[in-house]
C-alpha positions as CSV (number, residue, x, y, z in Angstrom):
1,X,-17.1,20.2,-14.7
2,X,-15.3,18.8,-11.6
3,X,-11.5,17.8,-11.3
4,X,-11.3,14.6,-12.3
5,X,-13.3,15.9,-16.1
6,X,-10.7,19.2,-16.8
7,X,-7.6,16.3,-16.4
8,X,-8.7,13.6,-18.4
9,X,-7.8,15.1,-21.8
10,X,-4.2,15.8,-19.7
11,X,-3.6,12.1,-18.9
12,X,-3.4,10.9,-22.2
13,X,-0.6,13.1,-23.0
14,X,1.3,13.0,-19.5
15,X,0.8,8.7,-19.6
16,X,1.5,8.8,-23.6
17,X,5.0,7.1,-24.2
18,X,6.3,10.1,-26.3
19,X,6.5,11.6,-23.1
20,X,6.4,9.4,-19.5
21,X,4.6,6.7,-20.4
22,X,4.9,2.7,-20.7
23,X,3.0,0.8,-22.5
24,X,1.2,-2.3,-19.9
25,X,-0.4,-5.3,-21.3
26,X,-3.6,-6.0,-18.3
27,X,-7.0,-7.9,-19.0
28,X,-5.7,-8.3,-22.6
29,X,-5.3,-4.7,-23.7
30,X,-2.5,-2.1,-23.6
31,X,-3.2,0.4,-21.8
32,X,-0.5,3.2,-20.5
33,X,1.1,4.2,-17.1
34,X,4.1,5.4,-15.6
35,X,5.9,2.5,-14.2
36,X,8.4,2.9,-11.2
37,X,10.6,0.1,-10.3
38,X,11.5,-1.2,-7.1
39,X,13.6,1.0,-5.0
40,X,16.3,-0.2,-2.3
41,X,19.0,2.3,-0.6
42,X,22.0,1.2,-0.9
43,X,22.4,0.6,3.0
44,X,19.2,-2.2,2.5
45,X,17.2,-0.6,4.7
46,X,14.2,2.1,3.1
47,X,12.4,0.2,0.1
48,X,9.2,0.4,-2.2
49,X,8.0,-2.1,-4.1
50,X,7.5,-1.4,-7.7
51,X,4.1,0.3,-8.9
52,X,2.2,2.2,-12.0
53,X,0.2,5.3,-12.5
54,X,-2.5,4.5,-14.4
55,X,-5.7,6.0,-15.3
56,X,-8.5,5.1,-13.3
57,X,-11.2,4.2,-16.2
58,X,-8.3,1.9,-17.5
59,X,-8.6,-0.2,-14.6
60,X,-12.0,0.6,-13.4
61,X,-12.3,-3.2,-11.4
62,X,-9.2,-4.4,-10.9
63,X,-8.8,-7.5,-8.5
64,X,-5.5,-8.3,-6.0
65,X,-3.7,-10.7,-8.2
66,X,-4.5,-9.8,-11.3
67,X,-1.5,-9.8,-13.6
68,X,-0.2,-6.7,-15.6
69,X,2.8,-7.2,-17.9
70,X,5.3,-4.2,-18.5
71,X,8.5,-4.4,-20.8
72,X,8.1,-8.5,-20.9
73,X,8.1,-8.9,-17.2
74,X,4.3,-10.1,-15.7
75,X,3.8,-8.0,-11.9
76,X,0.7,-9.2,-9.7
77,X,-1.5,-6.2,-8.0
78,X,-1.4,-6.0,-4.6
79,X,-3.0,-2.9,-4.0
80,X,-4.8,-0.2,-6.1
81,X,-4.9,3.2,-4.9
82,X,-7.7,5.3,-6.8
83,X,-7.0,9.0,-5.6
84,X,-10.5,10.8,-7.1
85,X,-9.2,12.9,-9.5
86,X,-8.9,9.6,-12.3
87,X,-5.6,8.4,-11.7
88,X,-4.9,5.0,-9.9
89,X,-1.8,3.8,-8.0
90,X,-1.5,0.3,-8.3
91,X,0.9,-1.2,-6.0
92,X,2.8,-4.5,-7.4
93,X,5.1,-7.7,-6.9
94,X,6.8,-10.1,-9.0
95,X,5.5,-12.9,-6.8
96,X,2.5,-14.5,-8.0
97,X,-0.5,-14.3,-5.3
């Protein structure tokens, strides 16, 4: 069994939205993530755009550009982030590419 095997069953209930979880419409189907928004200090100068958590095998291709739509706003990827273990940052913007 390697890493990524003993926390898939985990996932589900972390990225469930009883717990942390949204709900993300991408490729037409919902899948779940933990959505962070965009982040400015209040002086303007450190940032982050925002970005989801995701599963990996939810988004096993997943292109620069494509759209993802999370609580009726649509966000364009411009980066993903798989770490190994099955979970996948996906970096996004509001603008379209």
């Amino acid at each position: 069994m390697t890493l990524s095997d003993d926390l898939t069953g985990d996932l589900d209930t972390f990225l469930d939205t009883d717990d942390f979880g949204t709900a993300i419409t991408y490729g037409g189907n919902t899948i779940y993530g933990i959505f962070d928004s965009a982040y400015e200090s209040a002086d303007g100068v450190e940032s982050s755009g925002p970005q989801v958590v995701v599963k990996s095998s939810d988004v096993p291709v997943i292109a620069h550009g494509a759209a993802m739509v999370i609580a009726g706003t649509t966000y364009y990827v411009i980066n993903a982030q798989p770490d190994g273990t099955g979970i996948s940052v996906i970096l996004l913007s509001k603008d379209a590419p």
